[in-house]
C-alpha positions in Angstrom: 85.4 79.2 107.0 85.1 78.2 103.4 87.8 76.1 101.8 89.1 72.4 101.7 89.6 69.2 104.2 90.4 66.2 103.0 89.8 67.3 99.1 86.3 68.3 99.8 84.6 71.8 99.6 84.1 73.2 103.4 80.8 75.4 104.4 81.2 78.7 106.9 79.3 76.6 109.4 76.2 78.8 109.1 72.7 77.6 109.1 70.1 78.9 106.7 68.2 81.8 107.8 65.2 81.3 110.8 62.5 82.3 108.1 61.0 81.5 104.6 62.1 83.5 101.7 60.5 83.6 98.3 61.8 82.3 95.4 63.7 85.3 94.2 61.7 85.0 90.7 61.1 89.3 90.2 64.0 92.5 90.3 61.4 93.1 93.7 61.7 89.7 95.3 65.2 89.4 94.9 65.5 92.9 97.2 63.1 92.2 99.4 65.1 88.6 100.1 68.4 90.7 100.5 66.7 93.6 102.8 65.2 90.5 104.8 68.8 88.7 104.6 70.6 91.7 106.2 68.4 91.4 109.9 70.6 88.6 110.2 73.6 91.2 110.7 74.0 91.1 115.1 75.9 94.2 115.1 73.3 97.6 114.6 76.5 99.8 113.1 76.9 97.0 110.3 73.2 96.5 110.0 72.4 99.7 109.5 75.6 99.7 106.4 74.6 97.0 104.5 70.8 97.8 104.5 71.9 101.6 103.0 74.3 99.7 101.3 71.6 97.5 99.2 69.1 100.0 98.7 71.6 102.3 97.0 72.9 99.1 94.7 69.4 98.1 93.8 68.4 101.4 92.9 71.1 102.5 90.7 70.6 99.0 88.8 67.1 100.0 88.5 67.5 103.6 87.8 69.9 102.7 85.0 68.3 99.7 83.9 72.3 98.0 83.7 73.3 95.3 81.1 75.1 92.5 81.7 77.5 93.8 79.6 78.5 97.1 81.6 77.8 94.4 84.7 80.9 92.1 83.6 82.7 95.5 82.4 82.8 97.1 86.1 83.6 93.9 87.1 86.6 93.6 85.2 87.4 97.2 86.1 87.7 96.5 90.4 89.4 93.3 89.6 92.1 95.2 87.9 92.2 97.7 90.7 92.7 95.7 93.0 95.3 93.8 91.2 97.3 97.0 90.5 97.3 97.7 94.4 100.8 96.8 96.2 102.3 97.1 99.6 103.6 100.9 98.3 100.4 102.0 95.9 97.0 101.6 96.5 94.9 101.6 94.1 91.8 101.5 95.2 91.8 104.8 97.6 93.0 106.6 94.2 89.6 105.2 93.1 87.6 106.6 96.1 89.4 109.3 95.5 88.6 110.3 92.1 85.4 109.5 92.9 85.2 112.5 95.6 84.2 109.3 98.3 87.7 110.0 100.3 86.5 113.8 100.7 83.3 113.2 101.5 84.0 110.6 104.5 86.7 113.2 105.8 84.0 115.7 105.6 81.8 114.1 106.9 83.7 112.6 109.6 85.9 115.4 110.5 83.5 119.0 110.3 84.7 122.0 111.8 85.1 122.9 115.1 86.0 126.4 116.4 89.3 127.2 115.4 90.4 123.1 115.0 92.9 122.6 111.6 91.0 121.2 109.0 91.0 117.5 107.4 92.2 116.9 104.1 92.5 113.3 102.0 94.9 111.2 103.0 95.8 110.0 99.5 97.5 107.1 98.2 100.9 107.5 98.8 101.2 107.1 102.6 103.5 104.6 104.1 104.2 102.8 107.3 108.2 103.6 107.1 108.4 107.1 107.3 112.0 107.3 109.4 111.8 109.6 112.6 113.7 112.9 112.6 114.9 115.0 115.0 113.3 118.9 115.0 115.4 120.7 112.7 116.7 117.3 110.7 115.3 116.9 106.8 113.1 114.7 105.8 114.3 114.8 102.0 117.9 113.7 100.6 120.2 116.7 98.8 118.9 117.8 95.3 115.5 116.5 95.6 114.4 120.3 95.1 114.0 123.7 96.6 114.8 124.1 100.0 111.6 124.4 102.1 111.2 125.0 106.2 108.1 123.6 108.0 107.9 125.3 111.2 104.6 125.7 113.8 102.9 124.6 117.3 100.6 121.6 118.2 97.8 123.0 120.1 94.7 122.3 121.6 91.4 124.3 120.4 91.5 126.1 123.4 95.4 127.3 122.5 97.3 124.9 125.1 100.3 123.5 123.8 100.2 119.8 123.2 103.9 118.3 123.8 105.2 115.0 122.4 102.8 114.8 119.4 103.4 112.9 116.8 103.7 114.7 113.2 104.3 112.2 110.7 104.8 114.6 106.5 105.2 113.4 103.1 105.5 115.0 100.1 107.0 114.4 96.4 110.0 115.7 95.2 110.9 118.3 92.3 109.9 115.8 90.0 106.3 115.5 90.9 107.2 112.1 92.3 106.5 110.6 95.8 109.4 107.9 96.6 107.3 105.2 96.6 106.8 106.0 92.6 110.7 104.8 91.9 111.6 101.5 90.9 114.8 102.0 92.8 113.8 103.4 95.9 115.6 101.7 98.4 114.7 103.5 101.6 112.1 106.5 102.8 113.0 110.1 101.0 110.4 112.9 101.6 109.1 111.7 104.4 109.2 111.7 107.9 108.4 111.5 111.7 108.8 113.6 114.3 107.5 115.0 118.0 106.2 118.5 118.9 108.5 119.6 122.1 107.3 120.7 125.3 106.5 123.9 124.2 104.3 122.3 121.2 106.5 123.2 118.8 108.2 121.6 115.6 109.8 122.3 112.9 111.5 120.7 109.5 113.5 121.0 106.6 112.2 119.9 103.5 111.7 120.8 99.5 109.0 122.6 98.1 106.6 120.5 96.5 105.2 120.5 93.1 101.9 120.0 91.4 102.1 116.2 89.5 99.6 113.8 88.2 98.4 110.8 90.1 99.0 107.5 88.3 97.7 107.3 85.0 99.0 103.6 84.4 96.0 101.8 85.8 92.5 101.6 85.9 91.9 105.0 87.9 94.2 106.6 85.3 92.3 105.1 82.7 88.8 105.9 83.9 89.8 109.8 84.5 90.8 109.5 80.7 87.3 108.1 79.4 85.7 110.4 81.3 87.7 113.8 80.2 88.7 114.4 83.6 92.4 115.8 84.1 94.5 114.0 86.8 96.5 116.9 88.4 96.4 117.8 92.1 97.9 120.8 93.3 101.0 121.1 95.2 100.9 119.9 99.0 102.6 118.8 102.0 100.6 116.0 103.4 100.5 115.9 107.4 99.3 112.9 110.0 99.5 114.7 113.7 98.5 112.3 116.8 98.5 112.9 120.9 96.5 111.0 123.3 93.0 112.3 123.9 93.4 114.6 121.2 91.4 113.4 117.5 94.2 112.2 114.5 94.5 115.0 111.9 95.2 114.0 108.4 95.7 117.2 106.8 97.7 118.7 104.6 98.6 122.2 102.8 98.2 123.6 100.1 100.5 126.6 98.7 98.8 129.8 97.1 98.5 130.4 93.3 98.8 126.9 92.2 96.7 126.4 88.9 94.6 123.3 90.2 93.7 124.3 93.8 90.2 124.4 92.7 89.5 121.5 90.3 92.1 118.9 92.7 91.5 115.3 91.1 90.8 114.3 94.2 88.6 117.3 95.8 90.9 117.7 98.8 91.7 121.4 98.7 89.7 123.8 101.7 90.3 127.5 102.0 91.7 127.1 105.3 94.3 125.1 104.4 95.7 127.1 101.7 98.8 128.8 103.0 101.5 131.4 101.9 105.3 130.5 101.0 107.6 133.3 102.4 110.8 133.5 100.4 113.9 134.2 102.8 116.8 135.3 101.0 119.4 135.4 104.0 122.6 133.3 104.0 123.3 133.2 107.5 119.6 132.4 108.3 119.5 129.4 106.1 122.5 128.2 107.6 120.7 128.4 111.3 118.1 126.5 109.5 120.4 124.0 108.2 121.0 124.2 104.5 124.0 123.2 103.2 124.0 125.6 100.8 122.8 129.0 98.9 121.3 131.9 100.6 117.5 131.2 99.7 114.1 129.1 100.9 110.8 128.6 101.4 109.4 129.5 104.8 106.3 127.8 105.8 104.9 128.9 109.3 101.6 127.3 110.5 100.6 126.0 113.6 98.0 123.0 114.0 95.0 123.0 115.9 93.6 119.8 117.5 90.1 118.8 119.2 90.1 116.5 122.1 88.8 113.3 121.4 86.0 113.5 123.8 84.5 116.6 121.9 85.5 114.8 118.3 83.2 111.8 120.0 80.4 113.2 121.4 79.8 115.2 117.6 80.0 112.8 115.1 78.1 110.2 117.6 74.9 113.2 117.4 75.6 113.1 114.0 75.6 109.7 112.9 72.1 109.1 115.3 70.6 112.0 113.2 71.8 110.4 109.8 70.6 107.2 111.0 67.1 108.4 111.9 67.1 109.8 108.8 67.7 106.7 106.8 65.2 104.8 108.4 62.2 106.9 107.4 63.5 106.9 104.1 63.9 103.5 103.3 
């Protein structure tokens, strides 16, 4: 591994490459080299990546005969992304995201099947301390906006109910602001973990979210700006659902009538994820629910589908031969 002993620069410990290259003197020469350069690569998955990988590179320089200057300007531009990522933010999946990248892999990666819950982006505002709750429990402190109730059933595609499933939520408050977006947050609000019981089911109180801007005070903010792009995303209630032998969901849903449900920032909006809000104006049922107070929420009712893992496998696996067969006629 590259670095210092004894004051003196240290190599990786690999030897140059089996075969001759030419002197990378011509735009073609110095592809060729970097095709040749990536046989090297033992494993096929990663082979197969870089080679797409340099092919797309090479051509965009090409195709838009780049300058140094925009070169050293893009440069600049990742540098500070990754800079402005933190333990809490991450910068650079608000880039893929913006970008459309994040939707595409999901797509990609997670197509329909049968009756199966749709994907949606995971954004940049998940977090590994999400507390558990208990079904029932809130995951949001008093006054962080209007009541809400999440209620539904983990299932399996082929309607069994799938006990002990993990549904991790987030979502921001009625100030458009996830809790990792406070300078003085001091603990998890808006988010939580909990299990389906044995019946499947789960349920949560919680606060309706609103529609808010991702960041604008970094690059990715900046970017959106040059490019006359607004930075809104529709309100949603993000959802992370696990069981064993059953595919991860990252999902999430989207409320009706919201103004940006069709141009999202960050293209993660699908029809079938687009729910209704009941309104329930009844004191004694939002007591039985758990609100402190008032007579009125919001009742969300959905239930989540799942696709066993072997099934999830088996498709993207055809997939992924196809793309790859595809590829290497093309190239």
């Amino acid at each position: 591994m590259a670095g210092h002993d004894d004051g003196k620069a240290v190599a990786n410990g690999i030897p140059p490459p089996p075969f001759q290259l030419p002197t990378p003197d011509s735009p073609d020469v110095i592809t060729a080299n970097m095709f040749k350069l990536t046989e090297l690569t033992p494993d096929d998955r990663k082979r197969f990546l870089l080679r797409n990988l340099v092919a797309h590179l090479h051509s965009f320089v090409r195709e838009t005969s780049l300058t140094t200057a925009e070169w050293d300007q893009t440069i600049k531009f990742l540098t500070r992304v990754g800079q402005t990522c933190t333990p809490i933010r991450q910068e650079f999946i608000l880039l893929s995201d913006v970008l459309g990248v994040s939707a595409l892999v999901d797509a990609i990666n997670n197509p329909p099947e049968n009756d199966a819950t749709e994907s949606s982006v995971l954004g940049p505002f998940f977090t590994e301390d999400a507390p558990d709750v208990a079904n029932g429990d809130s995951i949001a402190s008093e006054g962080k906006g209007e009541y809400m109730y999440v209620e539904g059933r983990v299932l399996s595609v082929d309607g069994t109910p799938i006990p002990n499933a993990t549904v991790e939520t987030w979502e921001t408050d009625a100030n458009g602001f996830y809790d990792t977006q406070y300078t003085t947050r001091d603990r998890p609000d808006c988010r939580g973990r909990l299990h389906s019981d044995k019946d499947g089911h789960f349920g949560y109180r919680a606060v309706v979210p609103v529609a808010y801007p991702i960041p604008g005070d970094g690059p990715v903010g900046e970017l959106l700006l040059g490019i006359g792009r607004h930075n809104m995303r529709p309100n949603h209630l993000h959802l992370m659902i696990e069981a064993p032998g059953y595919r991860k969901l990252t999902t999430a849903f989207y409320p009706e009538g919201d103004l940006y449900l069709e141009s999202d920032a960050v293209f993660g909006v699908k029809k079938s994820l687009v729910v209704k809000l009941q309104t329930i104006k009844d004191e004694a049922e939002a007591r039985k629910r758990g609100f402190p107070k008032g007579d009125t929420f919001k009742l969300l009712q959905r239930d989540i589908i799942l696709v066993p893992e072997d099934l999830a496998a088996k498709a993207f696996k055809e997939k992924a031969e196809a793309a790859a067969k595809n590829a290497a006629v093309s190239l």
